[in-house]
Backbone as CSV, one residue per row, in Angstrom:
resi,resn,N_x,N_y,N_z,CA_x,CA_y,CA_z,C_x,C_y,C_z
1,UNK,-52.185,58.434,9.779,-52.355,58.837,8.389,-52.887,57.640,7.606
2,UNK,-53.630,58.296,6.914,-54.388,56.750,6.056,-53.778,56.368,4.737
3,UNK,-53.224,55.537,4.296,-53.077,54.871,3.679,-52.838,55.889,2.010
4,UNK,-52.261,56.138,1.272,-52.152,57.118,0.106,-52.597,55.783,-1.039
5,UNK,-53.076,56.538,-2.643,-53.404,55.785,-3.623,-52.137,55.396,-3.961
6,UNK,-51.829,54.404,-4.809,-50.682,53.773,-5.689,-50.475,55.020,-6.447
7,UNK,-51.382,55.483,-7.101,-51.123,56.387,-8.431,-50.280,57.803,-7.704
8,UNK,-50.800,58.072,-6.332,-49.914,59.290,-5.775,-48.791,58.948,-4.958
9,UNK,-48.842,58.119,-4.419,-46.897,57.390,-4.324,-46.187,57.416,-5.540
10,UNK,-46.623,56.994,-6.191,-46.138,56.961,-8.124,-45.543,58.404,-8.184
11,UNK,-46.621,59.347,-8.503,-46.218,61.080,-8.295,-45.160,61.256,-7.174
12,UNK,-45.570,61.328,-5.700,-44.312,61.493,-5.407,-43.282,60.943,-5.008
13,UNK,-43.235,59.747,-5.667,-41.814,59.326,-5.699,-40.916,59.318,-6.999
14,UNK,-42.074,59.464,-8.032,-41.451,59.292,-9.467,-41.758,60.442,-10.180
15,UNK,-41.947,61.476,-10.206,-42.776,62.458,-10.801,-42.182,62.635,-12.152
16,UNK,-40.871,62.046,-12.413,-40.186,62.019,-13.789,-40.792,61.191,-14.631
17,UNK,-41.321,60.528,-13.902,-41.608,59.131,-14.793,-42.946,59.491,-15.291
18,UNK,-43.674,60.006,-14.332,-45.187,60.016,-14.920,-44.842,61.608,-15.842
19,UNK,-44.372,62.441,-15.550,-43.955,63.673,-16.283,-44.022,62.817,-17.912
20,UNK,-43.285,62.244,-17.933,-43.037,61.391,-19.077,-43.505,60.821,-20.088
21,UNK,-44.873,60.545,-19.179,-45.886,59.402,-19.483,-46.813,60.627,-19.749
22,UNK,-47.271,61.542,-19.068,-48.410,62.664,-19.466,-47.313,63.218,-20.430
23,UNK,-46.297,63.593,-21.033,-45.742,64.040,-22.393,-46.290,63.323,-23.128
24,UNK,-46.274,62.169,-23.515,-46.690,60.918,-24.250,-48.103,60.998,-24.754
25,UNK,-48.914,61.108,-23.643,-50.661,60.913,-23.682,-50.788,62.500,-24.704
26,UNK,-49.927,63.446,-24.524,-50.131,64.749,-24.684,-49.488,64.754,-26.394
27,UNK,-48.904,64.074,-26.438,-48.190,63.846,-27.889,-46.874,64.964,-27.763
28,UNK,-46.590,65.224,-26.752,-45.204,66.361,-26.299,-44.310,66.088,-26.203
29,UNK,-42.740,66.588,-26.859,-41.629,66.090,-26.064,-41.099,66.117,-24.965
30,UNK,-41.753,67.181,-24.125,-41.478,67.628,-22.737,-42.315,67.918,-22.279
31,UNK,-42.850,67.836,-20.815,-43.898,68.188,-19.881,-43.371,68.941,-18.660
32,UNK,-43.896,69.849,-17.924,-43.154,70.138,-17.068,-44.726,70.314,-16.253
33,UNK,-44.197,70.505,-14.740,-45.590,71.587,-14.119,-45.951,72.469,-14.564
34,UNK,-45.569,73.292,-15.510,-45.713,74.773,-15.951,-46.581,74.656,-17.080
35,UNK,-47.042,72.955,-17.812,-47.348,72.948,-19.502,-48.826,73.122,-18.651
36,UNK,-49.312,73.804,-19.962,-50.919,74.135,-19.869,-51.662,72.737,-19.756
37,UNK,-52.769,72.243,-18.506,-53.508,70.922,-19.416,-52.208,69.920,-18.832
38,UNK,-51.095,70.168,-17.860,-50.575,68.507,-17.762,-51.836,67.662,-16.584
39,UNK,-51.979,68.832,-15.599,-52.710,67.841,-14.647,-53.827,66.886,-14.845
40,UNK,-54.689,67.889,-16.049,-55.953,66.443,-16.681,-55.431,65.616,-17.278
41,UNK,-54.161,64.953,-16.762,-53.594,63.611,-17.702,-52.668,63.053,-16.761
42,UNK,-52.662,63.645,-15.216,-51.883,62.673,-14.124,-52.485,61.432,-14.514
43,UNK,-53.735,61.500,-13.736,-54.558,59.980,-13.260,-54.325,59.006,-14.384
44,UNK,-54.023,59.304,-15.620,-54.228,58.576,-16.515,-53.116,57.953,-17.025
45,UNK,-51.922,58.870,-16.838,-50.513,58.516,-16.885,-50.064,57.884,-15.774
46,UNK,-50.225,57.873,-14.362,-50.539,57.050,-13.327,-50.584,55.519,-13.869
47,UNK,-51.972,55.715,-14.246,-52.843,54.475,-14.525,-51.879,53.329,-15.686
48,UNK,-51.294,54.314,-16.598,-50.597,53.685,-17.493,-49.577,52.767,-16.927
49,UNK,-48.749,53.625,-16.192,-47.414,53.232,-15.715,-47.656,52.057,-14.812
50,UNK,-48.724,52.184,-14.015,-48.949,51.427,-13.053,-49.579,49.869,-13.304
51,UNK,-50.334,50.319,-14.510,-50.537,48.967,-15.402,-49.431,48.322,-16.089
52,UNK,-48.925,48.769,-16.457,-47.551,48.268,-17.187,-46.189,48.100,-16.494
53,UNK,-46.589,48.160,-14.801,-45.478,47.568,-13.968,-45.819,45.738,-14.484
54,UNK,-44.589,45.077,-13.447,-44.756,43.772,-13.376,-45.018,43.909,-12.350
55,UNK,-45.462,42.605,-11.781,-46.615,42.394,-9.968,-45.256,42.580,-9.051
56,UNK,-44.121,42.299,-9.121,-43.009,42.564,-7.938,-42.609,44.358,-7.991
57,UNK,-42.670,44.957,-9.153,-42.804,46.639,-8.987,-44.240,46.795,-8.345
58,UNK,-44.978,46.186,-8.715,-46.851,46.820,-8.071,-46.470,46.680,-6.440
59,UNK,-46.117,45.080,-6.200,-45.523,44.534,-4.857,-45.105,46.132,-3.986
60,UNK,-43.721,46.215,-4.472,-43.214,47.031,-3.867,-43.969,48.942,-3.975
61,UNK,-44.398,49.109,-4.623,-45.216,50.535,-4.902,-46.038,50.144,-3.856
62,UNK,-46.915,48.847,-3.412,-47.842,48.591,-2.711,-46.980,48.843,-1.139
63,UNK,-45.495,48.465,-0.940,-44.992,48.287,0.531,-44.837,50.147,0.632
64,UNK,-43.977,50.354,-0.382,-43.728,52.107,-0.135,-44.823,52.996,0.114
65,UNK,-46.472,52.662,-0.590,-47.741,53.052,-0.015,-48.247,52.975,1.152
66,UNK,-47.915,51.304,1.559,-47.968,51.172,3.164,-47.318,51.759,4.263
67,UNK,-46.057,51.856,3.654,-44.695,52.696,4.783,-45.742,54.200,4.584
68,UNK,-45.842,54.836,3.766,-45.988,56.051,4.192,-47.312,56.451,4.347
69,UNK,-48.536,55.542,4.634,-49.973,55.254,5.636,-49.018,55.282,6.765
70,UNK,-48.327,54.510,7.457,-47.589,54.468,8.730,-46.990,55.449,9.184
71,UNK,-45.840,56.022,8.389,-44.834,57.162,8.753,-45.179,58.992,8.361
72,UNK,-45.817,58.764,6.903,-45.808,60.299,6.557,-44.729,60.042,5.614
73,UNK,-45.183,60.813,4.506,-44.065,60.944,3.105,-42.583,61.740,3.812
74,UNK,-41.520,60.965,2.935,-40.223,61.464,3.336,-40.020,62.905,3.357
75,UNK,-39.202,63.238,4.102,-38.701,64.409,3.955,-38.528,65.531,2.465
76,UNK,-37.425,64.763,1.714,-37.509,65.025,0.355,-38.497,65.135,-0.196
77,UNK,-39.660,64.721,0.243,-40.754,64.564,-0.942,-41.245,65.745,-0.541
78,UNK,-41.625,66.002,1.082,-41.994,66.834,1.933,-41.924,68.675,1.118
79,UNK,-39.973,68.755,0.875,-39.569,69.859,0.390,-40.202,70.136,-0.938
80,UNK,-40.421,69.268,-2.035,-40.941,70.088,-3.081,-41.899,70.570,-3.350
């Protein structure tokens, strides 16, 4: 398996977080999968979060990207 982007490890490992972050870009108090218009604002809420880590969170987003190029996304992630 090749290698996944930062921004989609982000999604599925954090999907609260970027949920969060596309509320924000959207000017919303809540986002869910269901809001009309969240998906044209992943990449960008991604982008946010991921810029506004510090380099030892990027670090590690970068090892959990690598583990799952190697293994295949966890189980849990698998189910939703």
């Amino acid at each position: 398996m090749k290698q996944p982007r930062l921004g989609d490890v982000l999604w599925y490992l954090q999907p609260e977080d970027v949920l969060k972050e596309i509320g924000q870009i959207m000017n919303m108090a809540s986002v869910d999968t269901n809001t009309p218009g969240w998906f044209n604002h992943r990449t960008k809420a991604t982008k946010n979060i991921i810029s506004n880590m510090t380099d030892a969170e990027k670090e590690e987003l970068q090892r959990k990207a690598e583990k799952i190029g190697e293994i295949g996304l966890p189980e849990e992630v698998k189910r939703r």
